[in-house]
Structure formats: C-alpha cells, structure tokens
C-alpha positions as CSV (number, residue, x, y, z in Angstrom):
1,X,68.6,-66.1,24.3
2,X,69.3,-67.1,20.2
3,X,66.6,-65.4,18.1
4,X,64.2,-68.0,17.0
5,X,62.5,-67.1,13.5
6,X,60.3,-70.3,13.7
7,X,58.5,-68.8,16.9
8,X,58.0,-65.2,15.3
9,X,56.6,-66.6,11.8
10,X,52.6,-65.8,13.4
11,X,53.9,-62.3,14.2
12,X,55.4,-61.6,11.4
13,X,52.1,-63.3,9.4
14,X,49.9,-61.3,11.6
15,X,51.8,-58.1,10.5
16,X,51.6,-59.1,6.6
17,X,48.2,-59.9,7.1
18,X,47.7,-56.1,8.2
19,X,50.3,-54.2,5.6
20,X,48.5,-56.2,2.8
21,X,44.5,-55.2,4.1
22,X,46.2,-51.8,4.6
23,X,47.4,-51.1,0.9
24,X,44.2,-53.1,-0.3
25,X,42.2,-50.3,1.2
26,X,44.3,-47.4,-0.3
27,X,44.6,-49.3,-4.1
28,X,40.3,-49.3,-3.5
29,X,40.1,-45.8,-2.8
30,X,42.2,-45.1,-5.3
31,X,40.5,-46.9,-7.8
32,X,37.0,-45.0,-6.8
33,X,38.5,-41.6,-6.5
34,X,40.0,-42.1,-10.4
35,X,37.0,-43.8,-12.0
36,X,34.0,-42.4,-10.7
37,X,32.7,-38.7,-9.9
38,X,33.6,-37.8,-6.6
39,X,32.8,-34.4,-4.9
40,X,35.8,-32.5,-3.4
41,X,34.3,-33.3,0.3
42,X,33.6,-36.6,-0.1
43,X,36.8,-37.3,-2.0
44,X,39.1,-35.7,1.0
45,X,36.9,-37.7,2.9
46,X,37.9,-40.9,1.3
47,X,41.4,-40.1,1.0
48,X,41.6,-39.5,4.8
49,X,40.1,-42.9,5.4
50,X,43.3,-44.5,5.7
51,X,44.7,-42.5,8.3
52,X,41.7,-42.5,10.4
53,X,41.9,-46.3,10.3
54,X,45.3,-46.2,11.4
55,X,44.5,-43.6,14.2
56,X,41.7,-45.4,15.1
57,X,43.3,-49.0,15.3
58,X,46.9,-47.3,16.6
59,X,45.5,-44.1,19.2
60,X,41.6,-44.2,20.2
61,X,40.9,-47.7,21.0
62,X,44.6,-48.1,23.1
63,X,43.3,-44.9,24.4
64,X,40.2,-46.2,25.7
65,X,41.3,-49.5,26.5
66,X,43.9,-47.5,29.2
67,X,41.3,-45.7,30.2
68,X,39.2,-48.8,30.8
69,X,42.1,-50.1,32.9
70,X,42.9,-47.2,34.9
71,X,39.0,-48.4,36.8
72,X,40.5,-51.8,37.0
73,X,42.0,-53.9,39.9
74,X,46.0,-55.1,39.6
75,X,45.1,-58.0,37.3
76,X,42.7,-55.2,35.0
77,X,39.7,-57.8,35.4
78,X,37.6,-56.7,38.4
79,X,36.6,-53.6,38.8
80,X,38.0,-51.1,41.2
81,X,36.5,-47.8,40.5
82,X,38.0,-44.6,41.6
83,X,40.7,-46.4,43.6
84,X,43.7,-46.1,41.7
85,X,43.1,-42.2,41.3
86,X,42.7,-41.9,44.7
87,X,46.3,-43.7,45.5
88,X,47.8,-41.6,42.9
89,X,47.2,-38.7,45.2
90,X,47.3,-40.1,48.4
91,X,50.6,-42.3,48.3
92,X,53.4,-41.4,48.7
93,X,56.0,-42.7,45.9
94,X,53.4,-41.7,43.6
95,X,53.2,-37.6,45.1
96,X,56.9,-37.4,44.5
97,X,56.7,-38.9,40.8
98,X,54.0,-35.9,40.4
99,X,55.9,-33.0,42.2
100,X,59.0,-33.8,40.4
101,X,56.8,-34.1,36.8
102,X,56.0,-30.5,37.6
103,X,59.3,-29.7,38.4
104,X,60.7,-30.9,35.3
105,X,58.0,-29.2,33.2
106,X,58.7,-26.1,34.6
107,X,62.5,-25.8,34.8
108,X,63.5,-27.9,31.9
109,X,61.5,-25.8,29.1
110,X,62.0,-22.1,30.4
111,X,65.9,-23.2,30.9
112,X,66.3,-24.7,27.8
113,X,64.7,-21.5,26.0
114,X,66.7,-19.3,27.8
115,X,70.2,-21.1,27.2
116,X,69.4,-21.4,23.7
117,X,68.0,-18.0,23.2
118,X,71.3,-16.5,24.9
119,X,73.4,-19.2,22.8
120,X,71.3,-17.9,19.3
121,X,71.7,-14.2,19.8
122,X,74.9,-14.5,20.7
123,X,76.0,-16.3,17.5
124,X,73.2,-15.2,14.7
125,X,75.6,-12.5,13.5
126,X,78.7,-14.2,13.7
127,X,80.6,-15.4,10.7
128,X,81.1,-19.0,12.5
129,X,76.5,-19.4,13.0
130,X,76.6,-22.6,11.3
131,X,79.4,-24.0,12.9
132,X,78.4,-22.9,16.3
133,X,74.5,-24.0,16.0
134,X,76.1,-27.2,14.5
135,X,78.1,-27.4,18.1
136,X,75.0,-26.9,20.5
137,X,72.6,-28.9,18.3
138,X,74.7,-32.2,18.5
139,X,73.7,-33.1,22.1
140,X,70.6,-33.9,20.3
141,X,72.0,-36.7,18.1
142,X,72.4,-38.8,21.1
143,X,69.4,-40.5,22.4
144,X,68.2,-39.8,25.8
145,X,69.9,-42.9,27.2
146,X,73.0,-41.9,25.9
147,X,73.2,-38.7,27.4
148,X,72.2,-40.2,31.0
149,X,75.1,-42.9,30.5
150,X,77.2,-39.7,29.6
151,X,75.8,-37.2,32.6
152,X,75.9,-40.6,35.3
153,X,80.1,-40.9,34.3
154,X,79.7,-37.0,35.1
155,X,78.2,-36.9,38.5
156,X,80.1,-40.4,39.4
157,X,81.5,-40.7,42.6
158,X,83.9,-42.7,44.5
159,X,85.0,-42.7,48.2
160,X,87.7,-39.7,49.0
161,X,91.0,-41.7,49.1
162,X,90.5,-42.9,45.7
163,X,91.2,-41.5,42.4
164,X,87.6,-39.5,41.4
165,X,86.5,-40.6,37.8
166,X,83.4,-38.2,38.0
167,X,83.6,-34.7,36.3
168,X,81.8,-32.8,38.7
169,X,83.9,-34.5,42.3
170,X,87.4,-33.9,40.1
171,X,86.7,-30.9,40.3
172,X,85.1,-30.2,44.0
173,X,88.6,-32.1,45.0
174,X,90.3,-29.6,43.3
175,X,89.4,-27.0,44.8
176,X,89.5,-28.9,48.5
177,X,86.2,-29.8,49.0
178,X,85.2,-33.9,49.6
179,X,83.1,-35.8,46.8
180,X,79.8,-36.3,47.3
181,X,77.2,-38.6,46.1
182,X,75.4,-36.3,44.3
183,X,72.9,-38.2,42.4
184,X,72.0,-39.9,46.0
185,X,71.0,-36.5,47.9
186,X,67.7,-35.3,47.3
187,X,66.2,-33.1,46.1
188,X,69.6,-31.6,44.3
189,X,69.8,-34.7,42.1
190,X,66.2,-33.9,40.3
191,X,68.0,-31.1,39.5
192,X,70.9,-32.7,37.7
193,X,68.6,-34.8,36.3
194,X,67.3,-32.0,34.7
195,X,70.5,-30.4,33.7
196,X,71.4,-33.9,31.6
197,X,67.9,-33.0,29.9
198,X,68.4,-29.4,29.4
199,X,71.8,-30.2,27.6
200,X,70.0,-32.2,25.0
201,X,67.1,-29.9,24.5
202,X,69.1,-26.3,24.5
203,X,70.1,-26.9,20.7
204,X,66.6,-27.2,19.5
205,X,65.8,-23.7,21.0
206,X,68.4,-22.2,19.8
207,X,68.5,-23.2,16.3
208,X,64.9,-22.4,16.0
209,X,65.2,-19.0,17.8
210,X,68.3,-18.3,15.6
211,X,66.3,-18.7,12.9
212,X,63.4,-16.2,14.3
213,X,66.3,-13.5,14.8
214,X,67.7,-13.6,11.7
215,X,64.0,-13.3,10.6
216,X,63.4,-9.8,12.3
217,X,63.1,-6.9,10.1
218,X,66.6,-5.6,9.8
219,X,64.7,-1.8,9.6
220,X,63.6,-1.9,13.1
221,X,66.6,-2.8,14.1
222,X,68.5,-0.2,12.4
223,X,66.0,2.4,13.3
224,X,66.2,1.9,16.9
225,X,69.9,1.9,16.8
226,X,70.0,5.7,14.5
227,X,67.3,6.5,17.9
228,X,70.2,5.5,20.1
229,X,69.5,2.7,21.7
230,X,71.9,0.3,22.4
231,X,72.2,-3.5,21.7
232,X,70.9,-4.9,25.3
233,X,68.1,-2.2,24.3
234,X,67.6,-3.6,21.0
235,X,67.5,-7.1,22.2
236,X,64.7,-6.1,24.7
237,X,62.1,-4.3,23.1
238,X,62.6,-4.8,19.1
239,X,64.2,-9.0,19.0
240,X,62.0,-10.4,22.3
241,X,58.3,-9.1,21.2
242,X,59.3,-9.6,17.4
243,X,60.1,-13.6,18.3
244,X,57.4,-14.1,21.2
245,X,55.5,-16.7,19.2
246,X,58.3,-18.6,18.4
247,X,59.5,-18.5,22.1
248,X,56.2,-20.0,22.5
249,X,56.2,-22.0,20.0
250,X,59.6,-23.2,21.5
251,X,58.9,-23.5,25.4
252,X,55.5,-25.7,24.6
253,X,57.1,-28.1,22.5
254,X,60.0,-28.6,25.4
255,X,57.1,-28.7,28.0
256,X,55.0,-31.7,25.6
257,X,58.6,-33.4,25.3
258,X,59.1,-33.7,29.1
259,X,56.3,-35.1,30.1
260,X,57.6,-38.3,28.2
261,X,60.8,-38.3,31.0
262,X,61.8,-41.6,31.1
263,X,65.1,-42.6,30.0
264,X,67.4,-40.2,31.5
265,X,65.5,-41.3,35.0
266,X,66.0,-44.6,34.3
267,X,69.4,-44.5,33.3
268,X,71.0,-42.3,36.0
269,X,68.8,-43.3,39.1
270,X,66.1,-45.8,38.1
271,X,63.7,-43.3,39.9
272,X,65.5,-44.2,43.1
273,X,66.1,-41.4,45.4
274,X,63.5,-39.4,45.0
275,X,63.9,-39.0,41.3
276,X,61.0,-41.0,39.7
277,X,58.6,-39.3,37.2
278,X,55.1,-40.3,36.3
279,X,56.3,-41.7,32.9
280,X,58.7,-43.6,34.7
281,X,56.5,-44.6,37.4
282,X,53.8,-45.4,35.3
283,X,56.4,-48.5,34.3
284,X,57.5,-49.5,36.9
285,X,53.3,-50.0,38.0
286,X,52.4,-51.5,35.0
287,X,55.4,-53.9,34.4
288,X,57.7,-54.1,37.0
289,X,54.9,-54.4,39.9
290,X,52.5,-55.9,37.9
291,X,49.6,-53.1,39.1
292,X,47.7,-52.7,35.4
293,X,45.4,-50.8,37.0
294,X,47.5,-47.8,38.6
295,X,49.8,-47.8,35.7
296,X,46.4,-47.2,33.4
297,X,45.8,-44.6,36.4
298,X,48.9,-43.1,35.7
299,X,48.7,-42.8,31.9
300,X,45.3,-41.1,32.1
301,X,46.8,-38.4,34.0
302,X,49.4,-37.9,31.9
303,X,47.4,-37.7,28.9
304,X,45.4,-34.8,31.2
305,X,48.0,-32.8,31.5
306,X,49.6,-32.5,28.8
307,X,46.7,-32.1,26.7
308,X,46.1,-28.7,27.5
309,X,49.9,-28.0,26.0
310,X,48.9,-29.7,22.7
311,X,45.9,-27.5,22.4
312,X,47.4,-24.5,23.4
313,X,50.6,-25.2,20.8
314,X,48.0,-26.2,18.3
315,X,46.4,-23.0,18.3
316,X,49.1,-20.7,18.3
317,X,50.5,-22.8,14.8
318,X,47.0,-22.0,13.5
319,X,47.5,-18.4,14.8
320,X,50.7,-18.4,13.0
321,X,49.8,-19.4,10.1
C-alpha cells in the first residue's frame, strides 16, 4: 500500500502541535529561572518539570490506562473484574507463556554472565582484548530479529533424503544420526530459543566484566600469587568477590532485558510449540485475538515482575556509587 502524505498531515499536525507546546514550556522556564530569584529547590523543581510532563503524558497515564483495561471485558468497555487474572493462571496457553518467562529469566542471564565472564578472563590479559571483545560484542549489533532469522537458518530442517541447509542437522548427519525438527519438539526448542538469545547478550557481560577485571587491584593479585596460589585460585577468591557487584550489576540488567522476549519468539516459532512468552502472548491477546482485556492482564503482570529487578538494580547503582 503507496504512502499517502495527504492522510498523515493531522498526525503529523498533532505531533507539531505537541513539539511546539513542549519547547514553549522549556523557553518559559527558562525565562523564569534567568530573570527572577529562584531558590536551588524550587529551581531543580522547575527544571524537572519538563521531564515529569513527558513521564507523565508518555509512562503513568498508559500505565494506568493498562491497568484500567486489564479489569475490562475483550472490547475494554464492560467491566470484568478479576476475570482476566484468574485465566492468566488457570489456562493453559497462558501457564506455558509464564513457565517458559521464568525459564528464560533464569537461564538466559546466569548463562550469559557465565559465558562472558569465562570469555573476559580469558582475554583481559591478552595482547588481542580489543579485538577479541570487539568479536563477542558484535552479536549485539544485530537486532533481535536478525539473530532469530540467523539461529531459524541454523536449526532448519529438511526431510532426510534431501540435502540439509540447517547448521545444527549438517552436522547430526555427519556424524550418522537423522535430522530432526528441532524447533518443533518441546521443551528442547525453549531452549534454543534461549541459546539465539544468550548469543546476543554474552558480549555485553563480558565487556563489562572485562572491564571490572582489569579494574582489580593488581596488588592482590600479586600478593596472592608471591603466597602461592595459583591462577584458578586467584580467579576464585581475589577476581570473583572483587567483581560481585558488577556480576550483579550484569545478571539484573540481562534478567530486566528478558522479560521484553519478543522478537526472537516471534521470529523462529511465532510462540508455536510451546514456545510463547508473556511478552509475546500479551500480543497476540491484545492484537491478534482482539482480548484488550487479557492482554492489559498480561502487561500488569509483567510490570509485577520485573519491578522488583529494577529496584533491586537501582539500589545496588546507588550502593555503588
């Protein structure tokens, strides 16, 4: 369908209608921070108004609009109280979204740490570190789509007497084994799911954690090492405890990031098979089945879950700082 820039002129009016109130509220407290006597409070006050107009408008009232919706029937006009909480744990499509949104919170940011905390302290010394963290970080320069079109052409599959065009079955035929449709069988394909994602966050963690290494005292670790210890030794009780708020720091940002699962899901399954998420299935409810309501559901428990992750990564950056 042609673009039609006659149709869009009232959206694009409506949004210069908004930029233009926007910077007419900065230029105005601007104007009264400059010319009249402000304290420091109630000038920080003003200067934030702005933002809180923004987060206001763009977070809090979508926030309680959803939540307003997640009470409502399919059409979100009658009023359906606790009903769509109570099918979000009582059917079925929607318990597998949930168990496999745990299982991706767990394995994805503990594996992801791991591989990239092996990855860092293997390469932190070497004279090659910024060619080898420039290696492992450039998984994450493809978007999360990309790397499920990339993974799907890995775990393809075709029937037995054909040629394989799949990484993985190449390989199982290879070594004499038949192909296998591996993103069919459940519950192994959450799993590679969750492989495509860990291959696109283990970069993150270990140029972050590289980072912490390189950051540890260089007399602890030379004083251990005159005590006798050896390098495994080292690692373990000098590197670890010296880094353990970054490896925090680290596994909550890759839990807050996976609750957003979407686009891998959709791109290599669709959520078929077992595979769906509560991102994903949130979607599907609010825009491919039409159910406002549950899809509201849906995003209220997601914002319940991962709050407690914000907070907790919130306070340890305080606790950092």
């Amino acid at each position: 369908m042609p673009f039609d820039a006659v149709a869009q002129l009232p959206k694009l009016s409506y949004l210069l209608q908004g930029v233009a109130a926007f910077a007419a509220v900065v230029c105005l407290i601007l104007l009264a921070v400059h010319r009249g006597p402000v304290r420091r409070r109630a000038a920080a006050l003003v200067l934030l108004t702005p933002a809180l107009l923004l987060l206001t408008v763009g977070l809090l009232l979508p926030a309680l609009r959803t939540l307003a919706l997640s009470f409502t029937d399919s059409g979100g006009d009658a009023w359906a109280g606790l009903d769509n909480y109570v099918w979000m744990f009582t059917d079925p499509r929607a318990l597998v979204a949930l168990r496999n949104t745990l299982a991706w919170v767990v394995l994805v940011p503990l594996t992801a740490t791991a591989v990239g905390l092996l990855y860092a302290a293997a390469v932190v010394r070497s004279r090659f570190r910024a060619l080898a963290l420039s290696l492992v970080l450039t998984p994450m320069a493809i978007s999360f789509v990309g790397a499920g079109v990339v993974w799907k052409f890995v775990y393809a599959y075709r029937p037995a007497e054909a040629a394989q065009t799949g990484l993985l079955n190449r390989l199982v035929v290879a070594f004499g084994g038949e192909p296998r449709q591996w993103l069919v069988d459940s519950p192994w394909n959450v799993l590679l799911l969750i492989v495509a994602m860990v291959w696109t966050q283990a970069g993150f963690a270990a140029v972050v954690l590289a980072g912490a290494i390189r950051a540890v005292p260089a007399e602890l670790t030379e004083a251990a090492r005159l005590d006798g210890a050896s390098r495994r030794q080292v690692f373990r009780w000098i590197t670890l405890p010296s880094i353990r708020p970054t490896l925090l720091v680290v596994v909550l940002a890759q839990a807050i990031g996976t609750f957003k699962a979407f686009d891998i899901v959709k791109t290599m399954t669709g959520g078929q098979f077992d595979t769906g998420v509560l991102a994903h299935e949130m979607y599907d409810q609010a825009f491919r089945y039409g159910e406002t309501g549950r899809g509201a559901a849906l995003a209220v428990l997601l914002f319940v879950l991962v709050t407690p992750f914000v907070a907790h990564q919130v306070r340890a950056q305080r606790r950092a700082g």
